[in-house]
Residue frames relative to the residue before (quaternion, step in Angstrom):
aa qw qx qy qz dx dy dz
X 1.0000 0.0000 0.0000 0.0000 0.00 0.00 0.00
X 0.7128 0.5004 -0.2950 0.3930 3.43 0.92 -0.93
X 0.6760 0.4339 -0.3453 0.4853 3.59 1.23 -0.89
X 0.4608 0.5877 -0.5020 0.4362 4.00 1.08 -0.20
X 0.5178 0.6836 -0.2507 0.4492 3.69 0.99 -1.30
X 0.7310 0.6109 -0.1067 0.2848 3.35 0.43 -1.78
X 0.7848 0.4739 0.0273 0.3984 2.41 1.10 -1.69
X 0.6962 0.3819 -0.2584 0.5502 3.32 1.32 -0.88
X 0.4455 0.4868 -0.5595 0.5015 3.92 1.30 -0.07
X 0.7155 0.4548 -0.4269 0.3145 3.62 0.26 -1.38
X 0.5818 0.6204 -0.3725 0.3712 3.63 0.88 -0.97
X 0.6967 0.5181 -0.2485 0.4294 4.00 0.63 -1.29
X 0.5848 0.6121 -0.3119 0.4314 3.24 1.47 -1.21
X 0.5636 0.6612 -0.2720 0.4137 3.44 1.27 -1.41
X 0.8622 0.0500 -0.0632 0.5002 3.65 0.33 -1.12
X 0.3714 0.2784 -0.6896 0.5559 3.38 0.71 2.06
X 0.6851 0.4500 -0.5180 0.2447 3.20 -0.05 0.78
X 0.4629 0.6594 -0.4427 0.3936 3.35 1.30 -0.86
X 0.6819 -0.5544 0.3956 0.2669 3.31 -1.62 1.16
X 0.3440 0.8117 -0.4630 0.0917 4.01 0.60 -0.13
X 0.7238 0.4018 -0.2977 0.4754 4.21 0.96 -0.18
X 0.6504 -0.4736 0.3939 0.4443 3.85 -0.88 0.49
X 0.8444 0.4211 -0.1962 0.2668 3.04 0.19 -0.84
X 0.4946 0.5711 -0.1540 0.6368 3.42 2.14 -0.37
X 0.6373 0.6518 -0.3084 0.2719 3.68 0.89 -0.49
X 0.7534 0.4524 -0.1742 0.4442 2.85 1.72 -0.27
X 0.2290 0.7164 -0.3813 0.5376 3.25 2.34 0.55
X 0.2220 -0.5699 0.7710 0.1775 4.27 0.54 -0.70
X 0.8152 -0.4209 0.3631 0.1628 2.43 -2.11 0.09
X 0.3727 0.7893 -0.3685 0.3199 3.60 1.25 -0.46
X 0.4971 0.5287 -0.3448 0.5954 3.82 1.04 -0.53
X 0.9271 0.1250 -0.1335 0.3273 3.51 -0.39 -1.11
X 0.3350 0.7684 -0.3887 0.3825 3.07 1.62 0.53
X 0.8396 0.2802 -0.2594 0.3864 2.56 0.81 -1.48
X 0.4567 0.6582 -0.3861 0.4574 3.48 1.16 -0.64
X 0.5404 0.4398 -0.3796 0.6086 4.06 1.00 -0.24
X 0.7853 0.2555 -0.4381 0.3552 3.35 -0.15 -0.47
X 0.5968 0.6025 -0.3831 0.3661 3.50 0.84 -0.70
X 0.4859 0.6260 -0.3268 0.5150 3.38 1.38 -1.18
X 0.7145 0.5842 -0.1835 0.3383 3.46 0.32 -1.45
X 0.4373 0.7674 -0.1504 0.4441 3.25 1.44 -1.00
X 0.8079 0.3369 0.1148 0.4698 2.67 -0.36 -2.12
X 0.4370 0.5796 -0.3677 0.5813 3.80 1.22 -0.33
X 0.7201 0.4350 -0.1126 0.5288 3.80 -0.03 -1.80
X 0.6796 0.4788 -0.2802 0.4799 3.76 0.52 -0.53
X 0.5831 0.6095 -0.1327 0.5205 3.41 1.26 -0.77
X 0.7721 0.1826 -0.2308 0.5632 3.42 0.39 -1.14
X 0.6032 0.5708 -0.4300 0.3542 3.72 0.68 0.25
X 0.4971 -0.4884 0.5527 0.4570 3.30 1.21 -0.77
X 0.9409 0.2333 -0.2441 0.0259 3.20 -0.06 -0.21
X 0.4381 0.5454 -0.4609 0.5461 2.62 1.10 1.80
């Protein structure tokens, strides 16, 4: 239950980050990168079991 949780915070986090407002446009991609990899993570941690 908790990693379903996890996941869908980590997921929302994901697209407030994408570059999408004037003032954010100059941030690149580095915001939702990381949040992707972490996402990613926690993804791989999941199908293993161990999380």
């Amino acid at each position: 239950m908790l990693t379903s949780v996890l996941t869908i915070i980590l997921i929302l986090v994901l697209l407030g980050t994408i570059p999408a407002w004037p003032y954010s446009r100059n941030w690149g991609y580095s915001p939702s990168g990381i949040v992707a990899a972490i996402l990613a993570i926690v993804l791989v941690l999941m199908l293993l079991g161990k999380l």
